[in-house]
DODOZA-780904 format. One record per atom (N, C-alpha, C): residue number from 0; residue in one letter; atom name; y, z negated, x negated. Coordinates in steps of 0.05 Angstrom, whole numbers. Example, Ala and Ser with C-alpha at 12.3 -4.5 7.8 and 13.67 -1.06 7.14 Angstrom:
R num residu atome     yy     zz     xx
R   0      a     N   -114   -156   -264
R   0      a    CA    -90   -156   -246
R   0      a     C    -66   -156   -264
R   1      s     N    -45   -142   -257
R   1      s    CA    -21   -143   -273
R   1      s     C      1   -157   -258
//
This chain:
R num residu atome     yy     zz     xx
R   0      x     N   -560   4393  -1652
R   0      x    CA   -551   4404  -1627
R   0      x     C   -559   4386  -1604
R   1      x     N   -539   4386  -1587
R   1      x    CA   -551   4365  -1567
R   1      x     C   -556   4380  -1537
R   2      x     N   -576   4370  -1530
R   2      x    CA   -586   4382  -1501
R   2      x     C   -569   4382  -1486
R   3      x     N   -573   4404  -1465
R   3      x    CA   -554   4414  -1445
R   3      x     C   -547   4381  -1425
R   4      x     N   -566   4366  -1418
R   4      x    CA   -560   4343  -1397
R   4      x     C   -546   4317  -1414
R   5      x     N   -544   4324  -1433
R   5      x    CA   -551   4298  -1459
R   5      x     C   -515   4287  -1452
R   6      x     N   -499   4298  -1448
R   6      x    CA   -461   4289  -1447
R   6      x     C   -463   4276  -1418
R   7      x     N   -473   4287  -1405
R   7      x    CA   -463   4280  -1377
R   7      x     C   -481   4249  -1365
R   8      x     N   -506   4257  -1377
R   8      x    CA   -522   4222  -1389
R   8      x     C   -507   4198  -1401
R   9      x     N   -497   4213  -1427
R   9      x    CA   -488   4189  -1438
R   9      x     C   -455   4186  -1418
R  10      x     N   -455   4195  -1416
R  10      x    CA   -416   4192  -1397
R  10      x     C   -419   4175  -1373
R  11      x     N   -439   4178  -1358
R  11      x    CA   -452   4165  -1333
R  11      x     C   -460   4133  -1345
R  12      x     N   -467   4128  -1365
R  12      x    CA   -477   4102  -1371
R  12      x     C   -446   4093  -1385
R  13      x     N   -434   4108  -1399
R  13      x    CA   -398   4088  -1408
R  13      x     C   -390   4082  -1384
R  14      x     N   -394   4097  -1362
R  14      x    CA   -375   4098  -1334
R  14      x     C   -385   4068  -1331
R  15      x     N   -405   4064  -1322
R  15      x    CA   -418   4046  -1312
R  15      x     C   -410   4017  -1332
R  16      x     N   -408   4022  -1357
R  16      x    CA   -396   4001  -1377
R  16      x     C   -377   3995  -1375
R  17      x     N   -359   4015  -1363
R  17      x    CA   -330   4013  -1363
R  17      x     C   -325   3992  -1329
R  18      x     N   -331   3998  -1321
R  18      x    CA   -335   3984  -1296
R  18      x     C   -342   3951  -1298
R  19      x     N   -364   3950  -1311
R  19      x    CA   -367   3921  -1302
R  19      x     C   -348   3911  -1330
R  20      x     N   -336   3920  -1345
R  20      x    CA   -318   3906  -1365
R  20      x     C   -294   3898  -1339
R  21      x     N   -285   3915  -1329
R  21      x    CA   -265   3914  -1309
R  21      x     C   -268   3892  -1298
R  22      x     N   -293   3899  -1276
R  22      x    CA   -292   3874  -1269
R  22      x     C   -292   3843  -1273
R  23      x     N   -309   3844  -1300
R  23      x    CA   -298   3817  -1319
R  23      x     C   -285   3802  -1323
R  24      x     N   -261   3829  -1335
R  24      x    CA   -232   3823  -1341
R  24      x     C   -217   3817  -1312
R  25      x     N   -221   3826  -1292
R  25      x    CA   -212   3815  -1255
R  25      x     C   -217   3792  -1251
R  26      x     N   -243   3775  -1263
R  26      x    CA   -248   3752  -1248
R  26      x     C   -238   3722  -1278
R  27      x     N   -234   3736  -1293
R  27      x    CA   -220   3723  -1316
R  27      x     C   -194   3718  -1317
R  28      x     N   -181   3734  -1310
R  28      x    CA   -149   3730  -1296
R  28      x     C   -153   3721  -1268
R  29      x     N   -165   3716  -1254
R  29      x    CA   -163   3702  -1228
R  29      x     C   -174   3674  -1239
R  30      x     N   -190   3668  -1258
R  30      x    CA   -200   3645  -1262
R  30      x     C   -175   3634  -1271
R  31      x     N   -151   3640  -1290
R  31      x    CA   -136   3637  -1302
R  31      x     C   -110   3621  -1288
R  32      x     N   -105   3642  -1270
R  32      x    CA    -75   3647  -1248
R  32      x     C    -89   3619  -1235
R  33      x     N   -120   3615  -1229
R  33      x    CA   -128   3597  -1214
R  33      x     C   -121   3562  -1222
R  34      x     N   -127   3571  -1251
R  34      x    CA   -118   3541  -1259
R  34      x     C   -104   3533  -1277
R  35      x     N    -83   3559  -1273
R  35      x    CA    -47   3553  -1274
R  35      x     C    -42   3538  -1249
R  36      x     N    -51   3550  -1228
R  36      x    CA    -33   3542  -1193
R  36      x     C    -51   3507  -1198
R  37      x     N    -69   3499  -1208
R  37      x    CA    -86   3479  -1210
R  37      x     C    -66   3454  -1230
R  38      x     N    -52   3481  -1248
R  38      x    CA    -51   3454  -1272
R  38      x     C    -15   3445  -1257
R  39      x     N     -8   3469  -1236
R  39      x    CA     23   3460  -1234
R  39      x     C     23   3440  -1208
R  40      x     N     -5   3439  -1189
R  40      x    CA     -3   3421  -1174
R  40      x     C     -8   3396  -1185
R  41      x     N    -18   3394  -1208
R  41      x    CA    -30   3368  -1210
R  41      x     C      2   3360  -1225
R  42      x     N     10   3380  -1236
R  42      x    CA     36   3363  -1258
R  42      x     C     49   3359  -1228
R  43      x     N     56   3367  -1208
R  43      x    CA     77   3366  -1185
R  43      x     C     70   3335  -1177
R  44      x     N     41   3327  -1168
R  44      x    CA     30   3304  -1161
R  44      x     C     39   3286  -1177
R  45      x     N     31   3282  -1208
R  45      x    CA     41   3268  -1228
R  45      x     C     77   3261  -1224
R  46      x     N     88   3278  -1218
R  46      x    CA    112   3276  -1221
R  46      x     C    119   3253  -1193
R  47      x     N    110   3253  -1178
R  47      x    CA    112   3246  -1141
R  47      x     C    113   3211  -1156
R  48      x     N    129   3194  -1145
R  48      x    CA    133   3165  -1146
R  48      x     C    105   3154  -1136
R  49      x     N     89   3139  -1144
R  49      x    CA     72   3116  -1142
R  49      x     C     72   3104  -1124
R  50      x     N     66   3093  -1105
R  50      x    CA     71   3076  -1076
R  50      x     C     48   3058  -1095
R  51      x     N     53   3029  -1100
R  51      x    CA     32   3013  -1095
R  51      x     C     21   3005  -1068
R  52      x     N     -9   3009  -1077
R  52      x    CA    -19   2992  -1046
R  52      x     C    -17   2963  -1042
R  53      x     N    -10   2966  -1013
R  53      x    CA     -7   2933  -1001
R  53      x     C    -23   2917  -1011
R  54      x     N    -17   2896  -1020
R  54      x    CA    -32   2875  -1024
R  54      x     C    -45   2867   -995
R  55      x     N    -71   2847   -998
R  55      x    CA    -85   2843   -986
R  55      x     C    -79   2820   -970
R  56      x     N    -79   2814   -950
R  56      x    CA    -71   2788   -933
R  56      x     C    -85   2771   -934
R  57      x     N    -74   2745   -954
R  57      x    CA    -89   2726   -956
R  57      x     C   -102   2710   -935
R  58      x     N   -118   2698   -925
R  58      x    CA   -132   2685   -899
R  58      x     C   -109   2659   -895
R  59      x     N   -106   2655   -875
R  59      x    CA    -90   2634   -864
R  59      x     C   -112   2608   -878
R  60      x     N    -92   2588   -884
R  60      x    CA   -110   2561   -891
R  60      x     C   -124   2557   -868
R  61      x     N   -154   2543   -864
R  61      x    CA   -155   2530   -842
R  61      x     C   -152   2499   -838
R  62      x     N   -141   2489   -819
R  62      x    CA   -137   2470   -817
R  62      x     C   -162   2449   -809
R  63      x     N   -178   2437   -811
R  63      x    CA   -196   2416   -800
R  63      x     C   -192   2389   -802
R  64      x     N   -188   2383   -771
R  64      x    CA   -186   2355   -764
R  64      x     C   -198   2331   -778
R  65      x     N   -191   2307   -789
R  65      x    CA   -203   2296   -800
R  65      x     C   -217   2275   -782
R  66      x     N   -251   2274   -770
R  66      x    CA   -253   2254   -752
R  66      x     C   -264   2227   -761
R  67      x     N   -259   2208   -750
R  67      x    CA   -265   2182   -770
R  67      x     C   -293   2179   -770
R  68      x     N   -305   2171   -793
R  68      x    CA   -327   2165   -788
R  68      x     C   -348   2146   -768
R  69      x     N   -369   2159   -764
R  69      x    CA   -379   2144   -747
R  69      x     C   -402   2128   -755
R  70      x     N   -406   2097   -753
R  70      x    CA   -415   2072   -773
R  70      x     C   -440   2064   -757
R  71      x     N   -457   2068   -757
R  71      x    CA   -484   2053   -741
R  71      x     C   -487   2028   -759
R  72      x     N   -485   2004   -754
R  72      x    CA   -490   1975   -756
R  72      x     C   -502   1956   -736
R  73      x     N   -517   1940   -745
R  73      x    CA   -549   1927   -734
R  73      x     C   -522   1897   -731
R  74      x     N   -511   1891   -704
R  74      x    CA   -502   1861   -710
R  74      x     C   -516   1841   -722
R  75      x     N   -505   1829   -734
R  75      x    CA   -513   1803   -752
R  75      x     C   -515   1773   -734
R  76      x     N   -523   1760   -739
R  76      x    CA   -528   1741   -719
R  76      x     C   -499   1718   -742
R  77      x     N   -488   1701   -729
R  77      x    CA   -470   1696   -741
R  77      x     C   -473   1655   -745
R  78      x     N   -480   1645   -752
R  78      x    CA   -480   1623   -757
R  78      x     C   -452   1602   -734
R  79      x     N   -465   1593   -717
R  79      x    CA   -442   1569   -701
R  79      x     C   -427   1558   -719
R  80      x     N   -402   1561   -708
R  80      x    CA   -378   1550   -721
R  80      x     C   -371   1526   -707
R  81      x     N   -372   1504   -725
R  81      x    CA   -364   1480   -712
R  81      x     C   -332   1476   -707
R  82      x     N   -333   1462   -680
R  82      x    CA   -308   1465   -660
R  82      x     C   -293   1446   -680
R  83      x     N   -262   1452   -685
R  83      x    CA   -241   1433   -701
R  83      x     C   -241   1415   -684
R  84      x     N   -238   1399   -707
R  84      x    CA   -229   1369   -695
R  84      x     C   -201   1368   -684
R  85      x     N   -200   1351   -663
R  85      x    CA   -162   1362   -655
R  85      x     C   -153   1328   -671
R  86      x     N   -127   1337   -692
R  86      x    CA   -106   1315   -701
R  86      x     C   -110   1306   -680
R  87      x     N   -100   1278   -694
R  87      x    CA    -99   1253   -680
R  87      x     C    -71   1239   -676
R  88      x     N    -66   1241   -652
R  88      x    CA    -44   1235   -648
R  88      x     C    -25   1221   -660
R  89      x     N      2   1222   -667
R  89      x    CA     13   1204   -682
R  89      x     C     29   1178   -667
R  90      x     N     43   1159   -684
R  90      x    CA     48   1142   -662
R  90      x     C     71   1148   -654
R  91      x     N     82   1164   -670
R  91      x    CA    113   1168   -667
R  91      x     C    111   1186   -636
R  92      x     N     91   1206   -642
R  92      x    CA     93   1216   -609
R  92      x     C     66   1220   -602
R  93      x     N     73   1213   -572
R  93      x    CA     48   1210   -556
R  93      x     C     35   1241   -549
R  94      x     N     18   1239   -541
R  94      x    CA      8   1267   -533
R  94      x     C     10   1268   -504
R  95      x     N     17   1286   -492
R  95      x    CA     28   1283   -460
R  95      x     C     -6   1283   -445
R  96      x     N     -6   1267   -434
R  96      x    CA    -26   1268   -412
R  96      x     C    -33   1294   -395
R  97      x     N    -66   1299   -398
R  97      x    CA    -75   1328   -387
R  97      x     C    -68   1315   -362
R  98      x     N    -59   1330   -333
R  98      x    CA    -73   1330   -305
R  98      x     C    -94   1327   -299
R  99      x     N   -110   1306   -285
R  99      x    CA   -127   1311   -273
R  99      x     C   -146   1335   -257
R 100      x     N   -169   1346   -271
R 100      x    CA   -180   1369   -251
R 100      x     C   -182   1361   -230
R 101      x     N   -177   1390   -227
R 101      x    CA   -177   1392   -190
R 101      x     C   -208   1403   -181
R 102      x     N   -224   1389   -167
R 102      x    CA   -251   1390   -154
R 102      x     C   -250   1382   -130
R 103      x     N   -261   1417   -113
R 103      x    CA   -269   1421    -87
R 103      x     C   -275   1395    -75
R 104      x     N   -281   1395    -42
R 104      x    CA   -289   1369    -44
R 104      x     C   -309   1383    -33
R 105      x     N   -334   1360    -25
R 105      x    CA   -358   1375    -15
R 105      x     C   -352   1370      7
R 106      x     N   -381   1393      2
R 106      x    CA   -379   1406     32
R 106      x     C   -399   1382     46
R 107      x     N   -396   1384     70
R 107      x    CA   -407   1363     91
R 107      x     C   -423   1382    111
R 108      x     N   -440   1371    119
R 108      x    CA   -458   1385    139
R 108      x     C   -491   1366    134
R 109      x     N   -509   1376    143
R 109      x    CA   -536   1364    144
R 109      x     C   -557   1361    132
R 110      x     N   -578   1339    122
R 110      x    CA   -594   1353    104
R 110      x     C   -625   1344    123
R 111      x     N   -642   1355    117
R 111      x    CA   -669   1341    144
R 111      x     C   -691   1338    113
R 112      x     N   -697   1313    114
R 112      x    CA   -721   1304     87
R 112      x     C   -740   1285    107
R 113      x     N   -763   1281     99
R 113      x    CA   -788   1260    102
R 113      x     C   -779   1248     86
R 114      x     N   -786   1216     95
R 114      x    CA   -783   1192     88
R 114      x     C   -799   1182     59
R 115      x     N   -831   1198     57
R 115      x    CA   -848   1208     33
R 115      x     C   -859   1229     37
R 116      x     N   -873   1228     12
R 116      x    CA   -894   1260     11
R 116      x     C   -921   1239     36
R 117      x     N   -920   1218     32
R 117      x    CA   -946   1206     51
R 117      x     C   -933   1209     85
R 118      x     N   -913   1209     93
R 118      x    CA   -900   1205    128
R 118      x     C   -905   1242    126
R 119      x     N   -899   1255    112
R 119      x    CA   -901   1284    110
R 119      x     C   -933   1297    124
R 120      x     N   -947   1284    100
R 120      x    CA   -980   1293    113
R 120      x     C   -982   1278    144
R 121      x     N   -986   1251    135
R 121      x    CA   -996   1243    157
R 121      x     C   -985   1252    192
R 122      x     N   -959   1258    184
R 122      x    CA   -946   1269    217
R 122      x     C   -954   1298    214
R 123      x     N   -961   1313    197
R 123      x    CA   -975   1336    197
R 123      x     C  -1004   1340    197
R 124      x     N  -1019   1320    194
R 124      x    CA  -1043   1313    202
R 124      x     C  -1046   1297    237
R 125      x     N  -1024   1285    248
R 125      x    CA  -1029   1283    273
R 125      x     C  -1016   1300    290
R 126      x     N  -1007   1312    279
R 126      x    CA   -996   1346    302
R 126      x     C   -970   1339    301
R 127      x     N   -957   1312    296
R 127      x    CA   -933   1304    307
R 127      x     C   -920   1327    302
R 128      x     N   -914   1339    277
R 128      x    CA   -894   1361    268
R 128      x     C   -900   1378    255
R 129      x     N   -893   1408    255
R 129      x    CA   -911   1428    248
R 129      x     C   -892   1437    219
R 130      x     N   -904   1441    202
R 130      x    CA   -888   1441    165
R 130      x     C   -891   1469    166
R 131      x     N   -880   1489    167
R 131      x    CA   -873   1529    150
R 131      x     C   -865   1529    129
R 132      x     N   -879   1543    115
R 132      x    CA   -871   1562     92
R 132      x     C   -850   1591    100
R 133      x     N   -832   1602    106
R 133      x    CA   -825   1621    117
R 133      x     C   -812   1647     88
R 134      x     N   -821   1667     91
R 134      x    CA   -822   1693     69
R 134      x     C   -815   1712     86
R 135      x     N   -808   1734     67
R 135      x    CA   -801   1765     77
R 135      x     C   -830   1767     93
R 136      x     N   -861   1764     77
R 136      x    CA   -876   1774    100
R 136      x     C   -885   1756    122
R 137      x     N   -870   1733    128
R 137      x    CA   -877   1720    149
R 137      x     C   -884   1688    143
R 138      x     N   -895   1687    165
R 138      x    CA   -894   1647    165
R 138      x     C   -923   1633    156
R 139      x     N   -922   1616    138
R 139      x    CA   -955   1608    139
R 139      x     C   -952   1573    138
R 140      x     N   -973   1559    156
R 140      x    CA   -968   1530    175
R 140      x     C   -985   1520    146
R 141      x     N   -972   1491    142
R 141      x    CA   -992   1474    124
R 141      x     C  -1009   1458    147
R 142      x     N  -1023   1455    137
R 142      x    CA  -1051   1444    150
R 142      x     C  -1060   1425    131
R 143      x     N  -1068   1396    139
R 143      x    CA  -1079   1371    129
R 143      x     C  -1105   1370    133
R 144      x     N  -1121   1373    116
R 144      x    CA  -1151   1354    124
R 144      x     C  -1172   1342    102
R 145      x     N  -1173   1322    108
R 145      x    CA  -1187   1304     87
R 145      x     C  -1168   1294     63
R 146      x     N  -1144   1291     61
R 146      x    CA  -1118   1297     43
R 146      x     C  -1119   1319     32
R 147      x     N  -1131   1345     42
R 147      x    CA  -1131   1367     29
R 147      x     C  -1106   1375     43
R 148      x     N  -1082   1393     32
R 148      x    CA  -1065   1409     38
R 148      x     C  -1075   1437     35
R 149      x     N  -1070   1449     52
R 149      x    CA  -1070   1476     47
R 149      x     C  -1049   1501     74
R 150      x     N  -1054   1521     67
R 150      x    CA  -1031   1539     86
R 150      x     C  -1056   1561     96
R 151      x     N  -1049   1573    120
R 151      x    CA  -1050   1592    136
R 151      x     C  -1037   1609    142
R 152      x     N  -1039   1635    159
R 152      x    CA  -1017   1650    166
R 152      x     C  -1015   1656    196
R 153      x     N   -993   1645    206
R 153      x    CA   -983   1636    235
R 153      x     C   -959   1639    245
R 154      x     N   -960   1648    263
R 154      x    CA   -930   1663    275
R 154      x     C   -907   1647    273
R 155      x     N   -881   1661    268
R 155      x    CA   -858   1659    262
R 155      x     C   -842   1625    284
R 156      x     N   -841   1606    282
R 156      x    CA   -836   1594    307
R 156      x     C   -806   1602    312
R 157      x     N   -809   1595    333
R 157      x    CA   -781   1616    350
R 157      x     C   -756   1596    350
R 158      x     N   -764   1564    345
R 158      x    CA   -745   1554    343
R 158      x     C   -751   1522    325
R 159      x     N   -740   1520    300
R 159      x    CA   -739   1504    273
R 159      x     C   -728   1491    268
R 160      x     N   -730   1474    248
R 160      x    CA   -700   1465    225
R 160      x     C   -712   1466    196
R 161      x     N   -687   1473    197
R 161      x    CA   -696   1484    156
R 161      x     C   -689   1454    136
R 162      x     N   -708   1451    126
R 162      x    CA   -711   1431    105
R 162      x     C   -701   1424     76
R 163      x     N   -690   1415     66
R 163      x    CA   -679   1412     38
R 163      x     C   -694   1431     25
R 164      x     N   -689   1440      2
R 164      x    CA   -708   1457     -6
R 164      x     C   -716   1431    -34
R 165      x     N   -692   1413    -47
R 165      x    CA   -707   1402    -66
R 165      x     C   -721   1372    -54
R 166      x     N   -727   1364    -22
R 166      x    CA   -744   1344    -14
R 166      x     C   -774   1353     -7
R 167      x     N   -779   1384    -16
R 167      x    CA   -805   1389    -10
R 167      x     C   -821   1384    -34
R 168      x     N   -844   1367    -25
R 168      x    CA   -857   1355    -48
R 168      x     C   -877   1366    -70
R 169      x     N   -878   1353    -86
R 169      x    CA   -893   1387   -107
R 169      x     C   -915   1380    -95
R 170      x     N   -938   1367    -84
R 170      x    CA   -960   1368    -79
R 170      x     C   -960   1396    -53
R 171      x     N   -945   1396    -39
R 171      x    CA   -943   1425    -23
R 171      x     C   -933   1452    -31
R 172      x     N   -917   1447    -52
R 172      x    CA   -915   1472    -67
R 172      x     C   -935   1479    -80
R 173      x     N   -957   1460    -93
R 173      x    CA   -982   1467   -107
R 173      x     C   -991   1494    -87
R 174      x     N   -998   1474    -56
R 174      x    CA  -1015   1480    -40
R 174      x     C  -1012   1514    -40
R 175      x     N   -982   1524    -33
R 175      x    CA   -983   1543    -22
R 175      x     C   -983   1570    -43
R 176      x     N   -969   1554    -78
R 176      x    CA   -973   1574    -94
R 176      x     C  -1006   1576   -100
R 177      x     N  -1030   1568    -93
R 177      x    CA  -1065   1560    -93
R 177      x     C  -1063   1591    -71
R 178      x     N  -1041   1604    -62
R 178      x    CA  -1047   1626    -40
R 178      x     C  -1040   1646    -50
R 179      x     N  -1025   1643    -60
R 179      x    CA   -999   1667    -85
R 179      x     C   -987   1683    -62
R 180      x     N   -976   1671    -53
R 180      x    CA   -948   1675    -40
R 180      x     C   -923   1653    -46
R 181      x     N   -926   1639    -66
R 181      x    CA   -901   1618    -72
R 181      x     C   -888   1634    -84
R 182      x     N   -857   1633    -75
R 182      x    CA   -833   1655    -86
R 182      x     C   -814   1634    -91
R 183      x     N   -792   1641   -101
R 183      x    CA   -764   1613   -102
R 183      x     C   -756   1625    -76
R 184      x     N   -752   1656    -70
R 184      x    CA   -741   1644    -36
R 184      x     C   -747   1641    -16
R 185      x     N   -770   1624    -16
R 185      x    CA   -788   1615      2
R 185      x     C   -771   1602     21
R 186      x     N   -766   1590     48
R 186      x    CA   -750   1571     56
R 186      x     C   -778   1555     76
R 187      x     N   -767   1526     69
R 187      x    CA   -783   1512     83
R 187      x     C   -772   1495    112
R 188      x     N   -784   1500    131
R 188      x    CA   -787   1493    158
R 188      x     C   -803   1470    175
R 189      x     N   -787   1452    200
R 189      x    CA   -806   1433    202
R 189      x     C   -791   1442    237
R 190      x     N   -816   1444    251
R 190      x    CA   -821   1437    281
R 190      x     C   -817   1410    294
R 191      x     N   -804   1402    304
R 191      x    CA   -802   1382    323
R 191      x     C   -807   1369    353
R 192      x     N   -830   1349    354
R 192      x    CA   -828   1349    383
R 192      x     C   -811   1347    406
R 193      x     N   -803   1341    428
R 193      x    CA   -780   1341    448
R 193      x     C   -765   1320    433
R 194      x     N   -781   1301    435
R 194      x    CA   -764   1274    432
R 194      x     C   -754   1269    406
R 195      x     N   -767   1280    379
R 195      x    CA   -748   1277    356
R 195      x     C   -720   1310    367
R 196      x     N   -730   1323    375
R 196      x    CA   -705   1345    372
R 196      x     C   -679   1332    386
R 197      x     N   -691   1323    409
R 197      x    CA   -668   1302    421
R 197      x     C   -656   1284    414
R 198      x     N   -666   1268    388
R 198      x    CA   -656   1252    378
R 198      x     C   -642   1261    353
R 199      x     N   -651   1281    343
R 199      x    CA   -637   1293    322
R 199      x     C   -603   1315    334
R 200      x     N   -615   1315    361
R 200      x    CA   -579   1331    375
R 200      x     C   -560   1312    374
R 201      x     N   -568   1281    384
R 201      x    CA   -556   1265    384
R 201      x     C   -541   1262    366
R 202      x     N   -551   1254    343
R 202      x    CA   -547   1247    314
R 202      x     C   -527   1267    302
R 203      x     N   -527   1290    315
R 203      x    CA   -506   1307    307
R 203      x     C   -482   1313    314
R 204      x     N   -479   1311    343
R 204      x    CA   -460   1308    349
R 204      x     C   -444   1275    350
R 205      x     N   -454   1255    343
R 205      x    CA   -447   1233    339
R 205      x     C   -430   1232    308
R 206      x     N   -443   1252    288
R 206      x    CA   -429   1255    263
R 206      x     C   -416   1274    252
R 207      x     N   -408   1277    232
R 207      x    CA   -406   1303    215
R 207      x     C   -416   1313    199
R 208      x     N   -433   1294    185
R 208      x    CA   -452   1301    160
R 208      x     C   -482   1275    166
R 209      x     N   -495   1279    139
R 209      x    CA   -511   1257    130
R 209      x     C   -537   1263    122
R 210      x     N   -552   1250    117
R 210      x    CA   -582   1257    108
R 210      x     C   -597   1249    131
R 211      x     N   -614   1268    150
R 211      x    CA   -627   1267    171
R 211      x     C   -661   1251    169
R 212      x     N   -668   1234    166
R 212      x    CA   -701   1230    149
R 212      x     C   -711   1221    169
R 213      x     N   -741   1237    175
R 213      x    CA   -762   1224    190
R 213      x     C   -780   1200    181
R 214      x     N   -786   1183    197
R 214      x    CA   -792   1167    178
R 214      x     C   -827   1160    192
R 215      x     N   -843   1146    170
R 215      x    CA   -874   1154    174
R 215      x     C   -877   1149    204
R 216      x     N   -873   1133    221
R 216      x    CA   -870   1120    252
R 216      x     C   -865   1145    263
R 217      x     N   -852   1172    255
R 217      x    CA   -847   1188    279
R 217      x     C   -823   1185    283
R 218      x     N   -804   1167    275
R 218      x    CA   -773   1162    287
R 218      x     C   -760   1178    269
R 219      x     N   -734   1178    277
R 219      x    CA   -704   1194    257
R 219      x     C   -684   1173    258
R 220      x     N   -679   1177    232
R 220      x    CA   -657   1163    228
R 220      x     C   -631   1173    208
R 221      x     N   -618   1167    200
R 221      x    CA   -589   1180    191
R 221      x     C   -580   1159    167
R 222      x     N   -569   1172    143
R 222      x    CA   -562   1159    128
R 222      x     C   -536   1176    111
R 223      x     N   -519   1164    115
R 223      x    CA   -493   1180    108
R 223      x     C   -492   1197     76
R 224      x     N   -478   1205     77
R 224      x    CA   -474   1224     51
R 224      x     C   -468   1217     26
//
């Protein structure tokens, strides 16, 4: 015999069995229908034409300039080549005659020299005429004594004549490079008393050129070109 509660117990627990079978079977056909609609998109896709993808764009070549090389070389020193001999004329023909070069003519104008390096001192040892060294920084007087040459430094004279530069004698170039002021553009200068300047105006306008030379006596005289 079964207890009065005992049917309505067991009926309450099938109910409950019966239910989640249900639900089971609900989410089993939804899983289903799910991947039916799954298997007909993918066959739809499958069926759809292929597009290949674009190929890739190859890089443009590049182009680089080709620049010539650049050669560092030590010049060589090159052995003198001896000048050809020029043929020798034949007799059958003559060789035409070069022209004569054509050369400036010289130039003419004045030159003022001592007669020696001895008329030099000695008229610079008697005051007759005063000898300059003249430079960018100024004037310096040779001075004679005992045949010693030597230079000082003494104002600019205000009025000169400028001297050969190759009749000045090396014993005064010693003197004045012994000071260290000898330069090459040194210019050398000689003072004149009244009476040689006067005789040297003369002499110039009497000519056009010549070699002007004092001579040891103190006198001037002229000797053409």
């Amino acid at each position: 015999m079964r207890a009065p509660f005992a049917y309505p117990l067991l009926r309450g627990v099938d109910a409950e069995s019966g239910g989640a079978a249900d639900l089971q079977t609900d989410i089993m056909r939804f899983m289903a229908i799910l991947a039916l609609c799954l298997m007909a998109v993918f066959a739809l896709v499958q069926s759809l034409p292929q597009v290949p993808d674009p190929a890739p764009a190859k890089p443009a070549p590049r182009v680089v300039a080709e620049e010539p090389p650049v050669v560092l070389t030590r010049p060589r020193p090159q052995a003198p080549r001896a000048a050809p001999t020029p043929p020798a004329p034949s007799p059958a023909a003559a060789a035409p005659a070069s022209p004569p070069p054509v050369t400036a003519p010289p130039e003419r104008g004045f030159t003022l020299r001592f007669e020696s390096d001895l008329a030099l001192s000695r008229l610079v040892a008697q005051g007759d005429v005063g000898f300059f060294a003249l430079d960018e920084s100024g004037a310096r007087r040779m001075s004679v004594q005992d045949s010693r040459l030597s230079f000082w430094a003494a104002p600019t004279p205000r009025r000169y004549h400028e001297m050969d530069q190759t009749t000045v004698p090396k014993a005064v170039r010693d003197a004045l490079r012994r000071t260290g002021r000898a330069a090459p553009e040194t210019a050398w200068a000689v003072t004149l008393p009244p009476r040689l300047t006067r005789e040297l105006e003369r002499l110039m306008r009497e000519h056009e050129d010549g070699a002007l030379i004092i001579r040891r006596d103190g006198s001037l005289d002229r000797q053409p070109s």
